[in-house]
C-alpha positions as CSV (number, residue, x, y, z in Angstrom):
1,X,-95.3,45.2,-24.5
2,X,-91.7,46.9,-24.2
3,X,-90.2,46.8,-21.0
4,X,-89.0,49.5,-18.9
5,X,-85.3,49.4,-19.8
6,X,-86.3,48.9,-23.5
7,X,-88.3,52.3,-23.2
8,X,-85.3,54.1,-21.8
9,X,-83.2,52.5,-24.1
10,X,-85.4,53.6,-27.1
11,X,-85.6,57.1,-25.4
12,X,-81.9,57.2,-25.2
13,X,-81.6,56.6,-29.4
14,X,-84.4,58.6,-31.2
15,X,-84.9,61.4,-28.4
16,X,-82.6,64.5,-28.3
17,X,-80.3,64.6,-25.8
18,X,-82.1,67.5,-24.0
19,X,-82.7,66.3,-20.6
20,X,-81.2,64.6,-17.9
21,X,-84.0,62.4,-17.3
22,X,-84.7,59.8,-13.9
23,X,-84.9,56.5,-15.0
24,X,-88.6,55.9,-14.7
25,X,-91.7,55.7,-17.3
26,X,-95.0,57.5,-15.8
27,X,-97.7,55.9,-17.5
28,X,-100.6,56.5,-15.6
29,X,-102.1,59.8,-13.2
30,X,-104.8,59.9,-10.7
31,X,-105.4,62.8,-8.6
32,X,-101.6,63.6,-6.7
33,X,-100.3,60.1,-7.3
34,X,-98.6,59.1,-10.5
35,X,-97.5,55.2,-11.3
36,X,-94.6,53.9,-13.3
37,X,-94.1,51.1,-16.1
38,X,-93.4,48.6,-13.7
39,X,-96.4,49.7,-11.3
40,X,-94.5,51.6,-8.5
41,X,-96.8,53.9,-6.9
42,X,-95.7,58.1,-6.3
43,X,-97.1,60.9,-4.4
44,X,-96.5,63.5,-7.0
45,X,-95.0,66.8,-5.6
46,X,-93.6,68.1,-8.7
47,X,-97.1,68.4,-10.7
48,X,-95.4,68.6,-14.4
49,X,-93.7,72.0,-12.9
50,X,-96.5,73.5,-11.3
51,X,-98.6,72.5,-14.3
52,X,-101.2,70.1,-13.1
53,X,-103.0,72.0,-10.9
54,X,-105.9,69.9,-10.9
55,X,-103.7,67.5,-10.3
56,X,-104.0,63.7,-12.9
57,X,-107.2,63.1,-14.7
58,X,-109.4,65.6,-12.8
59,X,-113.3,64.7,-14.1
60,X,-114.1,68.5,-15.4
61,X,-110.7,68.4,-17.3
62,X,-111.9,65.0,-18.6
63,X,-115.1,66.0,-19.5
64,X,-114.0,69.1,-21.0
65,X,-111.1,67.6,-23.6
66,X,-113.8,64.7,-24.4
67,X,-116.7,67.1,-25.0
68,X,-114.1,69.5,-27.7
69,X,-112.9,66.6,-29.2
70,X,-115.8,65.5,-30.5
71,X,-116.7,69.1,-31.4
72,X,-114.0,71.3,-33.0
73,X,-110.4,70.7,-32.6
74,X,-108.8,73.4,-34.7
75,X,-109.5,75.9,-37.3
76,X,-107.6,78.8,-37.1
77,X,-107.2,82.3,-35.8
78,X,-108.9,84.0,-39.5
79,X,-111.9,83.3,-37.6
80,X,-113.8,83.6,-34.3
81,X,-113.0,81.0,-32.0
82,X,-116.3,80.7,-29.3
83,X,-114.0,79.2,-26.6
84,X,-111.2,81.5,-26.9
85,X,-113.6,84.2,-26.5
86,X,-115.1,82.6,-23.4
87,X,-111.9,82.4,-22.0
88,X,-110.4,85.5,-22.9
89,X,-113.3,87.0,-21.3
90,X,-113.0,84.7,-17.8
91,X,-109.4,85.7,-17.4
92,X,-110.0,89.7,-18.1
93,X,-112.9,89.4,-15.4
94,X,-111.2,88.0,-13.2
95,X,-107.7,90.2,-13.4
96,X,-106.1,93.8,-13.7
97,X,-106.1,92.8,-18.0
98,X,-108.4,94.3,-21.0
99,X,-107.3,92.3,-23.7
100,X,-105.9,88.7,-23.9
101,X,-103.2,87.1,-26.5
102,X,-102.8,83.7,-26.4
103,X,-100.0,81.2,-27.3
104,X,-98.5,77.9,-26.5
105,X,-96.1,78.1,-24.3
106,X,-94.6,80.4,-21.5
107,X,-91.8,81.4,-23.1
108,X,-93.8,82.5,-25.9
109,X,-96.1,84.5,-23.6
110,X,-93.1,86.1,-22.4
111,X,-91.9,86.8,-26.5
112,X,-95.1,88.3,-26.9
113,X,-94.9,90.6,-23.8
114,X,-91.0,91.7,-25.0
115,X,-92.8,92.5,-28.3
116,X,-95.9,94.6,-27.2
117,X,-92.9,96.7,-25.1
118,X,-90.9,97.5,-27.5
119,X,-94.0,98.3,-29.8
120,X,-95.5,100.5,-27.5
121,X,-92.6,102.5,-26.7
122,X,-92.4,102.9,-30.7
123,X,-96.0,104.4,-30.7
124,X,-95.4,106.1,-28.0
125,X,-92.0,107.5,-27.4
126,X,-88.8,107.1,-29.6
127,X,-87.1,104.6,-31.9
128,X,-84.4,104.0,-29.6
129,X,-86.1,103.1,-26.3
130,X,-86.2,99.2,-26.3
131,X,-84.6,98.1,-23.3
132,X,-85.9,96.0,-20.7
133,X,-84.8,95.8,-17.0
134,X,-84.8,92.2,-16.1
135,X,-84.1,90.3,-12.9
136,X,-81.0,87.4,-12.3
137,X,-81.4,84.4,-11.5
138,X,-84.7,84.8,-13.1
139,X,-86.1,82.3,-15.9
140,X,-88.5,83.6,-18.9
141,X,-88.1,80.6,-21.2
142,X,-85.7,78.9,-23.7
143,X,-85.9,81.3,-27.1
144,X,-83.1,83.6,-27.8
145,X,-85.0,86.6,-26.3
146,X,-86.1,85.2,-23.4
147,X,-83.1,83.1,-22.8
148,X,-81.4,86.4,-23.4
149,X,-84.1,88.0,-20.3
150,X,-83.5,85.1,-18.2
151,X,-81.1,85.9,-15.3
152,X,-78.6,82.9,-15.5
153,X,-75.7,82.5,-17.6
154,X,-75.7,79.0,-17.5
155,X,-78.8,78.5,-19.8
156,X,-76.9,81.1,-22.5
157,X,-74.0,79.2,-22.9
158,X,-73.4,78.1,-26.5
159,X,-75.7,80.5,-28.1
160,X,-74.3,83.7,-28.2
161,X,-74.3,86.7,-29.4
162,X,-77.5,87.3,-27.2
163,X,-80.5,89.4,-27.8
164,X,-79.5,93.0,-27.4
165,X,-82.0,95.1,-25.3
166,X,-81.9,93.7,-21.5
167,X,-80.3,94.9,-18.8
168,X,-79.9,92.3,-15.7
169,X,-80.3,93.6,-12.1
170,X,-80.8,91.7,-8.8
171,X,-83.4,90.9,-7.5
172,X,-85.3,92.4,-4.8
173,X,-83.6,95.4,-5.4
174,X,-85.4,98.3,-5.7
175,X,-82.3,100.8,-6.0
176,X,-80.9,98.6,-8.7
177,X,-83.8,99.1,-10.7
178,X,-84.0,102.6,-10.1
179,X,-80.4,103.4,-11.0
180,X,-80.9,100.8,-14.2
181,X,-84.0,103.1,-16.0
182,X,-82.4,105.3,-18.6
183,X,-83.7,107.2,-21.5
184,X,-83.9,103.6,-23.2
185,X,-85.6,101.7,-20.7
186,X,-89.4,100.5,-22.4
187,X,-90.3,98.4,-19.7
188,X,-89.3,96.1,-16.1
189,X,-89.7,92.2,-16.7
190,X,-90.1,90.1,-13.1
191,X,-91.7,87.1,-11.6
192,X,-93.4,88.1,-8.8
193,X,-91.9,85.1,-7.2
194,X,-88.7,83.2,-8.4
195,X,-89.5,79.8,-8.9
196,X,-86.4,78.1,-11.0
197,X,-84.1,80.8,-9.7
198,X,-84.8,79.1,-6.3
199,X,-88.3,80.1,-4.9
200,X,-87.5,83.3,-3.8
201,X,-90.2,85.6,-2.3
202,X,-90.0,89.4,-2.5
203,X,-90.1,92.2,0.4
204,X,-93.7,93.4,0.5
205,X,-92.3,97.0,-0.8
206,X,-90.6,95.3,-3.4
207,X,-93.6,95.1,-6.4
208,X,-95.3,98.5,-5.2
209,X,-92.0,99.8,-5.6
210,X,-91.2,98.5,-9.0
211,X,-94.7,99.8,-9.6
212,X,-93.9,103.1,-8.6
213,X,-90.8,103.9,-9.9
214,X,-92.3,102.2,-13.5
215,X,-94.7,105.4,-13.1
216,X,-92.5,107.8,-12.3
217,X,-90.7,106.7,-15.5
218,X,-93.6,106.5,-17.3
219,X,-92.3,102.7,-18.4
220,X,-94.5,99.4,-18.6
221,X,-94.6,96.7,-15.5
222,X,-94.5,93.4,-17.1
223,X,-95.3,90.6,-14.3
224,X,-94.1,86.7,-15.5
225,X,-96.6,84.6,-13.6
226,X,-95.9,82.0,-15.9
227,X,-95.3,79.7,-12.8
228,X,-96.8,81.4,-9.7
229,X,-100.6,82.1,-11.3
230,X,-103.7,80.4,-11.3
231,X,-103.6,79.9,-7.8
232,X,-100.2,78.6,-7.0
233,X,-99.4,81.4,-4.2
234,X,-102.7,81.1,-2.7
235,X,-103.9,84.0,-4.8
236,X,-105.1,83.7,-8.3
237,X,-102.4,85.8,-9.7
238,X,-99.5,86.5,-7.4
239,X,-99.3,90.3,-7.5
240,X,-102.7,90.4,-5.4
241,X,-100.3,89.4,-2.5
242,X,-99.2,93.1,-2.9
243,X,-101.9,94.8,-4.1
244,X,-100.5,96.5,-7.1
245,X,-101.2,95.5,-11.3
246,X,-99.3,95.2,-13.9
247,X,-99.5,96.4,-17.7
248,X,-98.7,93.4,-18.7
249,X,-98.6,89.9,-17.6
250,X,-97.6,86.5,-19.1
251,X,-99.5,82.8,-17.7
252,X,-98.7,79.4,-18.7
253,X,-98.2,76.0,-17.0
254,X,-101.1,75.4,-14.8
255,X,-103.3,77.5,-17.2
256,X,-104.8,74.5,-18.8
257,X,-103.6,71.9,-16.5
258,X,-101.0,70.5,-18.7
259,X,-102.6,71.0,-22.3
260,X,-100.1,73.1,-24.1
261,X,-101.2,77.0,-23.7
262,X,-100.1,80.3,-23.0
263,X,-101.7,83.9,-22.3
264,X,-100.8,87.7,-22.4
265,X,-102.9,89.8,-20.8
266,X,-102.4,93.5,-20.9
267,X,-104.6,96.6,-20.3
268,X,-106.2,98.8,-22.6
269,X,-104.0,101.4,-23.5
270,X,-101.4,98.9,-23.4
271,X,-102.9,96.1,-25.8
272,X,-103.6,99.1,-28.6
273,X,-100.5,98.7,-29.5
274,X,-101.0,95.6,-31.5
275,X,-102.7,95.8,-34.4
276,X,-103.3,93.0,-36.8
277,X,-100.2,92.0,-38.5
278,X,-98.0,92.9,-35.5
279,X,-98.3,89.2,-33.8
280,X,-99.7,85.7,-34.2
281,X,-99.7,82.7,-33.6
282,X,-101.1,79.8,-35.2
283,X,-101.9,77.0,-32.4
284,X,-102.5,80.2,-30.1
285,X,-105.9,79.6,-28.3
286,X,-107.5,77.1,-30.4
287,X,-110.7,75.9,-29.8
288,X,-109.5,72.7,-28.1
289,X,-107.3,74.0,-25.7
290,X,-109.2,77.2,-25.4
291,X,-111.8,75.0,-24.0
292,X,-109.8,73.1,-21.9
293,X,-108.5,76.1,-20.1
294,X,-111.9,77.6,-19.5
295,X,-112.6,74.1,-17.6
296,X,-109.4,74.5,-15.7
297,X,-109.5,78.3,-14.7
298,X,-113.3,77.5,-13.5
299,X,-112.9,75.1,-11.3
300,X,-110.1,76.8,-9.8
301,X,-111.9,79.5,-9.3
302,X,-114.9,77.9,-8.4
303,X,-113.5,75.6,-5.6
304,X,-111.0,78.2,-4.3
305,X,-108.3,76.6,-5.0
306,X,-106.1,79.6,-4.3
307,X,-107.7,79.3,-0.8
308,X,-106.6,75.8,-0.6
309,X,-103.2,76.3,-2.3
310,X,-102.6,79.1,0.8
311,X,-104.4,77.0,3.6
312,X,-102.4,73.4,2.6
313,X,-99.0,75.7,2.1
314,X,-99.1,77.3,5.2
315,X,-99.3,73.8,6.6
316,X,-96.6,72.3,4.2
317,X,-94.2,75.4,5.4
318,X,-94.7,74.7,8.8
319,X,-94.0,71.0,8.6
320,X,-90.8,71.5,6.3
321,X,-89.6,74.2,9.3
322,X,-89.8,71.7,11.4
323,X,-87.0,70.0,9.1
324,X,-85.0,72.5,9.2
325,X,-85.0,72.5,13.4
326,X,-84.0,68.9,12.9
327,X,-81.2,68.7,10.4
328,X,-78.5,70.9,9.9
329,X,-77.6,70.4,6.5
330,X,-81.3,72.0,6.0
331,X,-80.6,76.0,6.3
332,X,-83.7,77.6,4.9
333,X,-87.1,77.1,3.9
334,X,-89.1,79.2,1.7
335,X,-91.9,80.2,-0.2
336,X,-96.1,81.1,-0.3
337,X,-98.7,78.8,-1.1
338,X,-97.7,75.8,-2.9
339,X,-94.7,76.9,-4.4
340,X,-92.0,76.2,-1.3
341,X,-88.7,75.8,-1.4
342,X,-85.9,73.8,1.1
343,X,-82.4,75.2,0.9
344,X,-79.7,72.4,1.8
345,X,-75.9,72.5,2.1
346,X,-75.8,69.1,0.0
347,X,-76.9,69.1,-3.7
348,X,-80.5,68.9,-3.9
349,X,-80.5,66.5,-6.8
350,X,-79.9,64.1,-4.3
351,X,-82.1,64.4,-2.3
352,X,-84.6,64.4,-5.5
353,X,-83.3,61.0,-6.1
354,X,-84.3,59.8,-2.8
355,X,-87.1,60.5,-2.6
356,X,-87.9,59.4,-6.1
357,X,-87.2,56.0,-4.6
358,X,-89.1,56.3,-1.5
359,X,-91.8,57.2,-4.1
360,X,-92.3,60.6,-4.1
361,X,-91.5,63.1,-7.1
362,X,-89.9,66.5,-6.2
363,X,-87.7,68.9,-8.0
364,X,-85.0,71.1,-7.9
365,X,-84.8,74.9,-8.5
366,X,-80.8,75.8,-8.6
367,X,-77.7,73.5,-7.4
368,X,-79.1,73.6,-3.8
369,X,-82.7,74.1,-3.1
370,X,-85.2,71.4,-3.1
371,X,-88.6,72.7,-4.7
372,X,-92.2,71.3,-4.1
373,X,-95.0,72.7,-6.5
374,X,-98.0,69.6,-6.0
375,X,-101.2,70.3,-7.7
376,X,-103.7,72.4,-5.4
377,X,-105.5,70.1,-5.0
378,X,-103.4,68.4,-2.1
379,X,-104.4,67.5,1.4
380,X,-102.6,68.1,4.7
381,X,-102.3,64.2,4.7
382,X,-100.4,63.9,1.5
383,X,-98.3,66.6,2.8
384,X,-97.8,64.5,5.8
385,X,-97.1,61.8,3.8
386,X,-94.5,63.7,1.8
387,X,-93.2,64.9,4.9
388,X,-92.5,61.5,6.0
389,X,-90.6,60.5,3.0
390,X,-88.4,63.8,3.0
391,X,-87.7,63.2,6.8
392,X,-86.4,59.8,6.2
393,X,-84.0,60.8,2.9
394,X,-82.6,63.8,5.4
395,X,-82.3,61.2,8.1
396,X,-79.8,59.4,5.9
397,X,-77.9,61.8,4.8
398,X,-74.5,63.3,6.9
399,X,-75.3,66.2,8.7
């Protein structure tokens, strides 16, 4: 058995040099508490990045990867696939969507979306209307296009010349956007909720104002709920908080509770647009993972999760406020459901590390902002006992 160090040390040689990683090796899950390779015990508030909803080794996910494992893993998307059926169909139900696309990832979700834009406005207007309105500090994923879309310069640095086509506005800004649409705009790209760009929560006129001026324009609303869907704002999909729907929307992350996966949904009139040749994908929706995700989006659905998601969050909010009446170097707090954010004057990765070693896992989302995305299915008391933990790290810090 390898030891700890020699497991970083081996990380440190064969793996690229991708990540700043913490020096820990999670080995084992159970419910919201993770454990290390020496056996250290943490309350895990980071949930793979708002991935594991269910939170470690739920029994339905269990059951479900077991059952498809010993059924049908992979064939390929020549043929009909009975689970990505079952699922497309779950997720259409259950949202503004017609038609369903799926992938493996977020960012290629987001690639998809870009591409049905641009293909649309071919069919339907002119060659030369391409361009998509984008948000900063937003974040649509590590490819050239949507690293290109993503509203931070700091992830385009050293692969340049960008994508040509998107046109960065701020966010929350609905005269920005307005005076951005052109006679080459195809389409408006946002998260409904920043969650990397530092958990930033619209006006309420914000989205049925991108929504109307997207009609007037006659121009597609693309909604990235690669982060805040399936529940993680205490709705199933985030833009029920404002009571508007998209043309198209990308999902990811928590879709299949940390099997690899991502969707595009789009409506109708919308989808028509691709045709067979125009996109594919050959992991996208297999019967394993297809499977898996049905599992996950029904039991979210069928336990409320979203309910509990907005229920715990309101809680979590209100406890994390009380922080920031407390400590001074804590000058916001942020967020809906379980997707919150703490705003410090120090650098948040230190407070990260703190709490790491207290033995509980949260995240950053910018230079200053401390992010908490659990899995939904946390309780008030593991939000009290993250509380605690965060409480004592601000404690020792200088205010």
């Amino acid at each position: 058995m390898e030891t700890t160090q020699e497991l970083i040390a081996a990380s440190a040689k064969y793996l690229a040099n991708t990540y700043a990683r913490f020096p820990i090796v999670l080995v084992k899950g159970q419910g919201v508490r993770l454990w290390d390779s020496d056996g250290k015990e943490y309350l895990d508030f980071v949930g793979g990045i708002a991935v594991d909803a269910l939170g470690h080794c739920h029994p339905r996910m269990v059951e479900a990867i077991r059952a498809q494992a010993e059924t049908l893993i992979h064939v390929s998307n020549l043929y009909h696939i009975e689970p990505q059926i079952r699922l497309a169909r779950l997720l259409c139900e259950h949202s503004f969507a017609d038609r369903a696309f799926f992938c493996n990832s977020g960012a290629e979700a987001n690639e998809a979306a870009i591409k049905l834009a641009r293909k649309y406005a071919k069919d339907h207007w002119s060659t030369d209307r391409f361009e998509i309105i984008v948000m900063r500090h937003s974040f649509h994923g590590r490819t050239l296009a949507t690293v290109t879309a993503t509203g931070n310069e700091k992830y385009w640095h050293g692969f340049e010349p960008l994508m040509p086509g998107f046109k960065h506005v701020p966010y929350n800004d609905l005269q920005a956007v307005e005076r951005a649409i052109d006679s080459r705009t195809c389409a408006v790209l946002v998260e409904p909720v920043q969650g990397e760009g530092g958990v930033n929560v619209p006006g309420d006129d914000y989205l049925p104002g991108l929504r109307r001026l997207c009609d007037q324009a006659g121009i597609l609303l693309i909604l990235d709920e690669v982060q805040s869907g399936m529940g993680r704002t205490g709705k199933l999909f985030a833009y029920q908080h404002w009571g508007v729907e998209p043309d198209i929307m990308t999902l990811a992350k928590a879709l299949a509770g940390g099997i690899p996966v991502g969707a595009m949904l789009a409506r109708e009139a919308v989808a028509a647009s691709f045709v067979p040749g125009s996109h594919a994908s050959t992991f996208g929706g297999t019967p394993f993972v297809s499977a898996v995700a049905h599992a996950v989006v029904s039991t979210i659905i069928q336990e409320d999760l979203p309910g509990t998601a907005a229920r715990v969050g309101k809680y979590f909010l209100d406890r994390l406020a009380s922080l920031k009446a407390r400590y001074r170097i804590v000058t916001a707090v942020r967020g809906v459901g379980l997707i919150l954010g703490l705003e410090v004057s120090v650098p948040a990765r230190s407070i990260v590390a703190g709490c790491m070693e207290r033995g509980l896992l949260v995240l950053t989302a910018g230079d200053h902002v401390v992010r908490f995305v659990p899995p939904l299915i946390v309780s008030e008391a593991e939000v009290d006992q993250a509380v605690g933990i965060l409480d004592a790290v601000l404690g020792g810090l200088p205010q």
